[in-house]
Z-matrix of the N, CA and C atoms (Angstrom, degrees):
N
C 1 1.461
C 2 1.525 1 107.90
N 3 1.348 2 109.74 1 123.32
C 4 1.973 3 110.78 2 166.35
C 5 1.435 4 120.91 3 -33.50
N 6 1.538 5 114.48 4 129.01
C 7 1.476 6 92.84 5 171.06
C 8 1.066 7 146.91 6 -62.52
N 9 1.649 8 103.89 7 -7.99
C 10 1.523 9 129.96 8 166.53
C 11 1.843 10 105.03 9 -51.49
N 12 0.955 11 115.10 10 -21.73
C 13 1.667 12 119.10 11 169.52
C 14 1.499 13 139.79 12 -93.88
N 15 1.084 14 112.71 13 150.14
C 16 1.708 15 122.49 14 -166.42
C 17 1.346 16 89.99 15 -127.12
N 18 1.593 17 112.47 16 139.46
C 19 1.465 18 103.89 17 161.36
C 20 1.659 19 100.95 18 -153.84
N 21 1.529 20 122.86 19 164.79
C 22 1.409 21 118.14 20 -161.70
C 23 1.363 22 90.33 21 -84.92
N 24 1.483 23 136.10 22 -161.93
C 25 1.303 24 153.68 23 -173.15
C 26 1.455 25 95.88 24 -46.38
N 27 1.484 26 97.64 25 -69.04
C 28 1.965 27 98.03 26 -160.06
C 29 1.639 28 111.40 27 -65.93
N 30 0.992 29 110.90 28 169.79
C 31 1.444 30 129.75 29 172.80
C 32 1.718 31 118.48 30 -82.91
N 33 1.099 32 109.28 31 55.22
C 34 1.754 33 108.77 32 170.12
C 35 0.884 34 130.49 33 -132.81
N 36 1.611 35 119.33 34 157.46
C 37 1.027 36 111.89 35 -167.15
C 38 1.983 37 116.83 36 -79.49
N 39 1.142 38 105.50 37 -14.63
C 40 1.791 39 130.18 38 174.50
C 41 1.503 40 97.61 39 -52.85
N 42 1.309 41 106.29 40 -57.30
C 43 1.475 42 115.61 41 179.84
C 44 1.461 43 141.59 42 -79.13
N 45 1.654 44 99.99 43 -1.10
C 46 1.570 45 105.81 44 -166.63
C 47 1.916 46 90.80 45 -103.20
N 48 0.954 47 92.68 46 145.99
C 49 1.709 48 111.38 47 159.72
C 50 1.770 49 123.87 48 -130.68
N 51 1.114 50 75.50 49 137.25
C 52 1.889 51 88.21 50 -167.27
C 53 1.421 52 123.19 51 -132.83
N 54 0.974 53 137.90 52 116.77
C 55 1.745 54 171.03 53 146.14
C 56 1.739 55 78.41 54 32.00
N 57 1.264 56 122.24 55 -82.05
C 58 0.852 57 114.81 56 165.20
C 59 2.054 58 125.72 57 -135.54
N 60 1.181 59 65.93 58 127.64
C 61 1.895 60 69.08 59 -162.80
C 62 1.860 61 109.69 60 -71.40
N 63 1.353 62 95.20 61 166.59
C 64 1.604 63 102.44 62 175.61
C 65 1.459 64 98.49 63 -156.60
N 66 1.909 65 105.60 64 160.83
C 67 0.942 66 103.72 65 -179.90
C 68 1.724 67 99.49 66 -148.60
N 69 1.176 68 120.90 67 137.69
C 70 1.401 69 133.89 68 158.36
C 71 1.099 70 133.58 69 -63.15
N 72 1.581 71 115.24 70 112.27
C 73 1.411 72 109.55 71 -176.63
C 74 1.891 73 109.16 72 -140.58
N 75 1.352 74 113.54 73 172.71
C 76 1.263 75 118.97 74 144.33
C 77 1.098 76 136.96 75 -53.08
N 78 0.949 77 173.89 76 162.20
C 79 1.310 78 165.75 77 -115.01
C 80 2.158 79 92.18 78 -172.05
N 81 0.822 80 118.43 79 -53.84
C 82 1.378 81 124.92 80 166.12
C 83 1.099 82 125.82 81 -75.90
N 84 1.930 83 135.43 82 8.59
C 85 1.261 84 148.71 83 171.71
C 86 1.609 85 96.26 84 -113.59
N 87 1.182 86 129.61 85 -24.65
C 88 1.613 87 106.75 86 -175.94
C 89 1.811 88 108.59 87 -81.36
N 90 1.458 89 114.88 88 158.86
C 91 0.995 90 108.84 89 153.65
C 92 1.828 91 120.51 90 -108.01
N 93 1.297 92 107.57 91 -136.48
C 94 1.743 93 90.88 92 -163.45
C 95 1.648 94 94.47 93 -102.38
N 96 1.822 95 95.84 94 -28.22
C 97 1.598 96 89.19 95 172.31
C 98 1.179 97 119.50 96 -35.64
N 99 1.427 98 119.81 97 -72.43
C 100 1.947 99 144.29 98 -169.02
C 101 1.117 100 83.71 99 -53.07
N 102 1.495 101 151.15 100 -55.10
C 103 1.176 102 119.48 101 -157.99
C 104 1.681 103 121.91 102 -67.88
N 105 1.504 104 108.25 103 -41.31
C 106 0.830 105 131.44 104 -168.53
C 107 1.510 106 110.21 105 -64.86
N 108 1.940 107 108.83 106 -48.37
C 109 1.485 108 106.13 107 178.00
C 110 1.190 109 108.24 108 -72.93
N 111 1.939 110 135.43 109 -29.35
C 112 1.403 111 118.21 110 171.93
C 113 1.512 112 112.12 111 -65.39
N 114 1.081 113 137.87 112 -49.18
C 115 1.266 114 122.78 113 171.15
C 116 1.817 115 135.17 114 -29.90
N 117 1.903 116 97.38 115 -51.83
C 118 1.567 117 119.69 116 153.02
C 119 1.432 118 113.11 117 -26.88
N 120 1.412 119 116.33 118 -57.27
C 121 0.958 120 134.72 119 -157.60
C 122 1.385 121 122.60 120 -74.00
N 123 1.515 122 117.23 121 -40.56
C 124 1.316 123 141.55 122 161.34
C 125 1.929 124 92.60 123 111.90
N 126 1.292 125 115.52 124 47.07
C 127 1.809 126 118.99 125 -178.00
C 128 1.036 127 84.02 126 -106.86
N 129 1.774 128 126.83 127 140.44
C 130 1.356 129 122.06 128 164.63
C 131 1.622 130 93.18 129 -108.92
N 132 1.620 131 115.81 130 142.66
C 133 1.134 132 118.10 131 -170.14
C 134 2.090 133 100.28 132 -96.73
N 135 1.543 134 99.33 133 153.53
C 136 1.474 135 87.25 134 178.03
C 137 1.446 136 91.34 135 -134.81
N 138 1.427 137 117.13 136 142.12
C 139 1.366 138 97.61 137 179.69
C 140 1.588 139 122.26 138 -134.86
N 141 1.285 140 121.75 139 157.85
C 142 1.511 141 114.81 140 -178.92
C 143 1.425 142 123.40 141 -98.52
N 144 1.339 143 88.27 142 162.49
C 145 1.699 144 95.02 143 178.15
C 146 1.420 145 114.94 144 -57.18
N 147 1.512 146 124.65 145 143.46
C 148 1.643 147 130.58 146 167.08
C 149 1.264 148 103.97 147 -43.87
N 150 1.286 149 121.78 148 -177.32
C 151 1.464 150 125.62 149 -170.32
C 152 1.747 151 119.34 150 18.11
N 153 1.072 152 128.17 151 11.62
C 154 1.636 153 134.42 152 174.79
C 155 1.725 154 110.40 153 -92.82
N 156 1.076 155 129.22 154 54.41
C 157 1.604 156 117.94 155 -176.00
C 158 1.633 157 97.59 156 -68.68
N 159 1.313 158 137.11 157 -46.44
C 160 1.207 159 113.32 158 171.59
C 161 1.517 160 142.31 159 -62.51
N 162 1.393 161 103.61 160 23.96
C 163 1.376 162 113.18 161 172.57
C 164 1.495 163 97.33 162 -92.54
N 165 1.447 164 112.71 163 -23.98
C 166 1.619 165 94.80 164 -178.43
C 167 1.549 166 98.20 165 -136.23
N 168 1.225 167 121.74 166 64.68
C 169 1.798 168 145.72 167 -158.84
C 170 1.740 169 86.90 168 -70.26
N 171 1.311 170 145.03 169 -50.80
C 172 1.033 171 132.62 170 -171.88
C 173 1.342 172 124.94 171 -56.92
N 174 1.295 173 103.82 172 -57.08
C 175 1.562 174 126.15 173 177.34
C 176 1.636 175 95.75 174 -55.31
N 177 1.028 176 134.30 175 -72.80
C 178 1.333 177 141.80 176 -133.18
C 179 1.613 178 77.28 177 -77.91
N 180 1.348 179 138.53 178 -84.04
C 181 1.581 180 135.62 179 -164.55
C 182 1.814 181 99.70 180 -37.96
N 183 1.006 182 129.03 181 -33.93
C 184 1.943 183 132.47 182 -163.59
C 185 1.900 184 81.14 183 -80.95
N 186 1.450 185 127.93 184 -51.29
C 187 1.648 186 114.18 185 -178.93
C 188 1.554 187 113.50 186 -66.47
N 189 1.460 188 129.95 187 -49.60
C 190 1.020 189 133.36 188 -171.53
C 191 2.270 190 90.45 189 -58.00
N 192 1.166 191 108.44 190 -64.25
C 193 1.233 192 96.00 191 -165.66
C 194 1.719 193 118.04 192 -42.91
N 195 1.931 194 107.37 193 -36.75
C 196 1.318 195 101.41 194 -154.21
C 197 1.937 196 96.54 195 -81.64
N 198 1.506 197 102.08 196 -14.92
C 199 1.484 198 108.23 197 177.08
C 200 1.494 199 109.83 198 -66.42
N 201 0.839 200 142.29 199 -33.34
C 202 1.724 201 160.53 200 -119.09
C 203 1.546 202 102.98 201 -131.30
N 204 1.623 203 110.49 202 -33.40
C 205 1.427 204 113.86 203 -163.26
C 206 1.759 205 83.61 204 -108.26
N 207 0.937 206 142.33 205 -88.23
C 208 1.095 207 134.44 206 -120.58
C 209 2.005 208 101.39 207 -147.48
N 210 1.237 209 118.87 208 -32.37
C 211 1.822 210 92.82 209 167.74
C 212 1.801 211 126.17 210 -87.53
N 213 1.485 212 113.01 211 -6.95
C 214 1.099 213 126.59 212 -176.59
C 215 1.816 214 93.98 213 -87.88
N 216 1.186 215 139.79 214 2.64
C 217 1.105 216 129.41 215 -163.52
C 218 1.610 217 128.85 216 -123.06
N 219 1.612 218 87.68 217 0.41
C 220 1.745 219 118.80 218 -177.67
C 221 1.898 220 99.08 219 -127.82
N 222 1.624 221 73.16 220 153.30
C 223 1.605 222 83.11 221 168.05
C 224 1.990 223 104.05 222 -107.06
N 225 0.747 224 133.85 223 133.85
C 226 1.809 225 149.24 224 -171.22
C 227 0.839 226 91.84 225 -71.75
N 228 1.463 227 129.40 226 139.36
C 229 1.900 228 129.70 227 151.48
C 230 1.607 229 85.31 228 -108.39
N 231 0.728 230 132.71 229 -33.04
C 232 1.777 231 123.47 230 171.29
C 233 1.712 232 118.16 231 -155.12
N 234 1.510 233 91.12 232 -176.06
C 235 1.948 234 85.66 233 -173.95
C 236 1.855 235 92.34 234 -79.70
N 237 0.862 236 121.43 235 -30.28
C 238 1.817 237 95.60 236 -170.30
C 239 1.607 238 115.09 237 -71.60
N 240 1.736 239 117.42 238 6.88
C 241 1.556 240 108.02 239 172.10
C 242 1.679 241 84.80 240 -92.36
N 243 1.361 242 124.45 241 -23.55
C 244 1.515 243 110.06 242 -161.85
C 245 1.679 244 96.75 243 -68.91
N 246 1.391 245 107.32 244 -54.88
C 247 1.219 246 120.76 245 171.90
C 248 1.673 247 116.44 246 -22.13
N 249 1.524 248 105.46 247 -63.47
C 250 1.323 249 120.85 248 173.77
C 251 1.452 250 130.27 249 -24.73
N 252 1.646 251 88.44 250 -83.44
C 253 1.245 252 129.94 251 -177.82
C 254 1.526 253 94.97 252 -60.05
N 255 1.670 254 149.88 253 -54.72
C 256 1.234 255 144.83 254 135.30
C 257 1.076 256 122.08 255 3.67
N 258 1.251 257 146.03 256 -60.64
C 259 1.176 258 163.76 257 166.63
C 260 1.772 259 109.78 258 -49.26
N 261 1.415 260 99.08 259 -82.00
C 262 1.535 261 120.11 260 174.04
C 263 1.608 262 111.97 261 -33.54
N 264 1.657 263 117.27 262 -40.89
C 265 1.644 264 110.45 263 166.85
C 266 1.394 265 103.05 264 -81.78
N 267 1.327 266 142.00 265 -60.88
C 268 1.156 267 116.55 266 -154.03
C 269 1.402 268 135.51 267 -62.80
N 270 1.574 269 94.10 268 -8.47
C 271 1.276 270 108.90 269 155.96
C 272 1.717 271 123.71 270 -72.96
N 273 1.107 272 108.83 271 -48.07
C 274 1.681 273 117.90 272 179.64
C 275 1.669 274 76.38 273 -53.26
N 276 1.230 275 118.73 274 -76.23
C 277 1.734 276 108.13 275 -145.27
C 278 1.934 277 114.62 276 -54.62
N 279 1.454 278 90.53 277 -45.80
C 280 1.826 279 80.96 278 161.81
C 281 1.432 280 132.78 279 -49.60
N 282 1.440 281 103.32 280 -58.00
C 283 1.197 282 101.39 281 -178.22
C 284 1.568 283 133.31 282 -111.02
N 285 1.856 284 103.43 283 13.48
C 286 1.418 285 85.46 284 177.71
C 287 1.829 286 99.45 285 -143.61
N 288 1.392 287 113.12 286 -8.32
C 289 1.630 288 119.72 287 176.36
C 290 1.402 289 99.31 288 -74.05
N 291 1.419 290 127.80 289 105.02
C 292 1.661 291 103.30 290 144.75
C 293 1.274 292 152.84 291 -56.17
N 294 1.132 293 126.71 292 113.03
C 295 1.402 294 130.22 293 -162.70
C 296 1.351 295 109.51 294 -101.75
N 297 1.777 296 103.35 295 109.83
C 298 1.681 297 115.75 296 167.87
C 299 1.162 298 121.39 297 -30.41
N 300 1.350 299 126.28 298 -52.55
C 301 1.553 300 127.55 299 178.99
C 302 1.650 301 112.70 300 -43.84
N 303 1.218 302 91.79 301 -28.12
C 304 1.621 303 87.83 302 -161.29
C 305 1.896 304 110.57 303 -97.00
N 306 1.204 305 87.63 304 2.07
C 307 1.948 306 108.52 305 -167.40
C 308 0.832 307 116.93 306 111.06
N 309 1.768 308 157.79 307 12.79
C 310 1.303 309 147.70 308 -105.05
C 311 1.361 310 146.04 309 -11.03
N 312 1.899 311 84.08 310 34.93
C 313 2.014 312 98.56 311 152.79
C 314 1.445 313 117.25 312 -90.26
N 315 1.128 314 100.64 313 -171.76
C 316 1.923 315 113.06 314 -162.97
C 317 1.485 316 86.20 315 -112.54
N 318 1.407 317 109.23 316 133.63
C 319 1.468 318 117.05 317 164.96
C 320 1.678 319 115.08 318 -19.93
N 321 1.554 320 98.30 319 -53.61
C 322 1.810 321 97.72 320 -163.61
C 323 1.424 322 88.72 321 -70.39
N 324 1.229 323 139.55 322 -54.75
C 325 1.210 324 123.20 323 176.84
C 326 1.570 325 130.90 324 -42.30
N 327 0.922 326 98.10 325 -30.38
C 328 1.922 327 113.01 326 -172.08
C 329 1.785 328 94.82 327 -79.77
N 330 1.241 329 100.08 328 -47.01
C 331 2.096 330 102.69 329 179.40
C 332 1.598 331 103.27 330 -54.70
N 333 1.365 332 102.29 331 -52.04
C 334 1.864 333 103.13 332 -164.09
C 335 1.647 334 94.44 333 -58.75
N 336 1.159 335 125.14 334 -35.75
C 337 1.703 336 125.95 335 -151.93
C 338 1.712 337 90.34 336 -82.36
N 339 1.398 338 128.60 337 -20.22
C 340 1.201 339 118.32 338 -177.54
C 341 1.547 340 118.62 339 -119.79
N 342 1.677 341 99.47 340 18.70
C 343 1.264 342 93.62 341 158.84
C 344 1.671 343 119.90 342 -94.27
């Protein structure tokens, strides 16, 4: 993480705040709301070309996984099980999925080893 960033214990992005933040998007997925509340906000949006997912290869592999693992695999009776169940992985994935990228440690493991 930039040192321009603060973030609480866990590893998210919900939770991190940064000097100045940015965020990657489509240009044909925002509406005027998001623009308007990231702006509010002081987020400057940057965005990629259609058909380009490797302009933002991180993000896009962290959705395919959380799609793949665990919201494509329930049916919702409302947003607070999504909510839930949201919660409940990103915890498994911080701290207990090993992730190849990282060597097959767990994020929280990979943070402690580089503090």
């Amino acid at each position: 993480m930039p040192a321009s960033c603060k973030s609480n214990n866990t590893v998210s992005a919900s939770q991190a705040y940064c000097a100045r933040p940015a965020g990657l998007f489509r240009a044909d997925y925002l509406s005027a709301a998001i623009v308007t509340w990231t702006h509010k906000q002081g987020i400057r949006l940057k965005y990629i070309e259609p058909g380009k997912p490797q302009q933002n290869a991180y993000i896009e592999r962290f959705n395919r996984t959380a799609r793949y693992e665990w919201l494509s695999q329930h049916l919702w009776e409302d947003l607070e099980q999504v909510r839930e169940a949201a919660a409940d992985w990103m915890w498994t994935y911080n701290h207990e999925r090993p992730n190849m990228a990282l060597g097959g440690f767990t994020p929280k493991q990979r943070l402690a080893m580089a503090a």
